[in-house]
N, C-alpha and C positions, 0 to 999 in steps of 0.2 A: 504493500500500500504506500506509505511515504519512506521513499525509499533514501530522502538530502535530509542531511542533521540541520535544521531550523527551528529558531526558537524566537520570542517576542519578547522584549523588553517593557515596563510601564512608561508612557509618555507623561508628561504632566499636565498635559493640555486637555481639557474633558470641557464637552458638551452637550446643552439638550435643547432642541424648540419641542415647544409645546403647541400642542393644535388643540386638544380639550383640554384637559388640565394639567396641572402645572406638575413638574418633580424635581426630585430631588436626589442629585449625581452621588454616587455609594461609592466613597472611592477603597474600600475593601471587603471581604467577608466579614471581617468581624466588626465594623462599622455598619454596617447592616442586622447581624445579630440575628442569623436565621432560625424561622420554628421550623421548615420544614426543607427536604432536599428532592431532588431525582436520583438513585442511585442507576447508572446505566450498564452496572451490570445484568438487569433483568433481562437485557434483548439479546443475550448471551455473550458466549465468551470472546476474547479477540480475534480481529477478522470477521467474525458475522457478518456478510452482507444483507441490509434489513430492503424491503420493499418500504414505499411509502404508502399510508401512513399505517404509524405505529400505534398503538397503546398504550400507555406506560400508567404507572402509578409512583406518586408521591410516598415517603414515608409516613405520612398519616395520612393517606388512604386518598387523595385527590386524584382524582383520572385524568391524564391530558394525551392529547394526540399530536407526534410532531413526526417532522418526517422534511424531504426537503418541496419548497411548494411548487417546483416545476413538475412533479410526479413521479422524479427518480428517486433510484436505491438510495443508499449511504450506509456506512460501517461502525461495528462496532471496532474501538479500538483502546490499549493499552499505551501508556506511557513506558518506552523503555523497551517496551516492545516493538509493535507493525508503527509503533509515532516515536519519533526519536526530535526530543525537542528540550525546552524549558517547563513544562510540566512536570510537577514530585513523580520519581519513578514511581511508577505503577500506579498512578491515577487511573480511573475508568474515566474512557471520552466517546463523544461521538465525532466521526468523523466526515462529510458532506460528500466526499469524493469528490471526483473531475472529469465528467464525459469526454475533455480534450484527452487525456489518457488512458479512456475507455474504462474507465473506475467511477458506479454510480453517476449521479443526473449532477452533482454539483449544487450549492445552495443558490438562492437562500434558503434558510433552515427558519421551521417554524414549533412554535408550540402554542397548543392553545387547551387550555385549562378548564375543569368541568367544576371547579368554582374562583372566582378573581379573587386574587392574590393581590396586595399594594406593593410588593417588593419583590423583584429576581435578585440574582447575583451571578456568575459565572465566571471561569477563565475564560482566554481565548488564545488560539494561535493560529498565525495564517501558513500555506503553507509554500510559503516563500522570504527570500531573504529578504531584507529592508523594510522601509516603510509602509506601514500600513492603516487602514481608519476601518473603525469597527461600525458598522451602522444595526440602530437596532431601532426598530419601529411598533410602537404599543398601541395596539390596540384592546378595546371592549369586547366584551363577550357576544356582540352580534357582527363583532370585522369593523367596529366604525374605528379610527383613527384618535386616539390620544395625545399622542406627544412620537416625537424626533430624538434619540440620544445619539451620538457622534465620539467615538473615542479612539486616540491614537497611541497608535504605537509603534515597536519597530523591530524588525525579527533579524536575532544575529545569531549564532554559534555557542552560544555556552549550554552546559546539558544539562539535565535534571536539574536545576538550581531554583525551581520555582517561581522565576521571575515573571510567567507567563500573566498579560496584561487584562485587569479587570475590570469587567464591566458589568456594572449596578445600577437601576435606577428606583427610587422611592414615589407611588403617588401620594403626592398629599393631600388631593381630596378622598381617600382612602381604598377598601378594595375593589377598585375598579379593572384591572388589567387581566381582560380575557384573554390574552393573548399574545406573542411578540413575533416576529419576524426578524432574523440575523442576517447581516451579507456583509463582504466584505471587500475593498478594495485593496488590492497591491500596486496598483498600477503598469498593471502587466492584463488585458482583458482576458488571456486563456486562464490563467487564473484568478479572475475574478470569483471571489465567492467560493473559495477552496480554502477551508478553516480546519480545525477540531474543536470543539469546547468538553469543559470535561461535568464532572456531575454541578446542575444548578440547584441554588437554591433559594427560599422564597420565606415572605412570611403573609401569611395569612389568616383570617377570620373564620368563624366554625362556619363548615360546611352548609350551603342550603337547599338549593333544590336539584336533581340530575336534569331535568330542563336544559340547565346552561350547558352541560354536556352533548343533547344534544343541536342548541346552537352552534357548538365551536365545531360538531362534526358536519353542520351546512356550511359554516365559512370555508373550512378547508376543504370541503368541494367544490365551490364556487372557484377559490385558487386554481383548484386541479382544473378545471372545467376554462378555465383562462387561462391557464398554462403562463402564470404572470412573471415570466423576464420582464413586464412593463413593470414591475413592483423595484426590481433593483435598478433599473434603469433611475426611476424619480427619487432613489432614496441615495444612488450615486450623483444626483445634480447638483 
């Protein structure tokens, strides 16, 4: 799978537009303070290649569905293993693959939540050397548009050291966030949107109704069903 030793450094430049409401930039894990996670070992072990979409479950029990939203595969992966980067050896991650080198459809990467969560959290890394900008776009539980975060960073050579670049955002008009969408640029477009992130995580309010579950499984239709490269296209402008 990633077959070049790359890793991403944190930038210190972080940003967000807001389209519904407003948030607020997590510039760590533990600045965030999460109740709950994704463990991504569920979709099995390294190298799995998964179809989209997936099913996953939270450690306290929330259902979300992600997968990448052009309709291709993507991989399960291991740090230190198939991903040789700045990620803690042996993290679980997923990885978006790269149609340009015949591996899965390539992100963006979406996940969308069967109840809203006010806060993610996650690593990232691209999988290329140099500079790069993490775009992550939030949405509501019906796909309507939240807010814009933008974060940079830049991928060099050092190995498991942790340094992989994180990105957080907090709503503060509360659990609002049905949903997110990842991509990313290098500035290379064959790989554009060629990432890993590894397990996310989130804090959230008691669960309420599977309704919203099934909303988030009509947006990510509608995705499929649009086959939306226009999605990173307007999130790369």
């Amino acid at each position: 799978m990633k077959h070049t030793l790359l890793v991403a450094s944190v930038c210190a430049c972080f940003g967000a537009v807001a389209f519904g409401d407003t948030f607020t930039i997590l510039p760590s894990r533990a600045a965030q303070n999460p109740t709950d996670i994704i463990d991504w070992s569920q979709l099995g072990p390294d190298g799995t290649e998964l179809t989209t979409p997936q099913l996953v479950s939270t450690f306290n029990g929330n259902l979300a569905l992600v997968g990448n939203i052009n309709g291709g595969d993507f991989f399960r992966s291991d740090s230190g293993t198939s991903w040789l980067g700045n990620f803690d050896f042996g993290q679980t991650l997923i990885w978006t693959g790269n149609s340009n080198s015949g591996l899965g459809g390539g992100g963006p990467f979406a996940m969308f939540f069967q109840h809203p969560v006010d806060s993610f959290g996650f690593d990232i890394e691209t999988d290329m050397n140099g500079p790069f900008t993490a775009f992550v776009q939030v949405l509501d539980p019906l796909g309507n548009p939240l807010g814009l975060g933008a974060f940079s960073g830049f991928a060099t050579h050092a190995t498991f050291d942790g340094s992989a670049n994180f990105v957080g955002m907090l709503d503060n008009q509360g659990a609002h966030i049905g949903g997110i969408i990842i991509s990313t640029d290098s500035g290379v477009p064959a790989l554009a949107n060629d990432f890993a992130i590894d397990d996310p995580s989130f804090t959230t309010p008691e669960p309420s109704s599977i309704a919203l579950l099934v909303s988030g499984i009509l947006v990510f239709s509608l995705l499929l069903r649009r086959k939306t490269k226009n999605t990173a296209a307007q999130l790369l402008k």
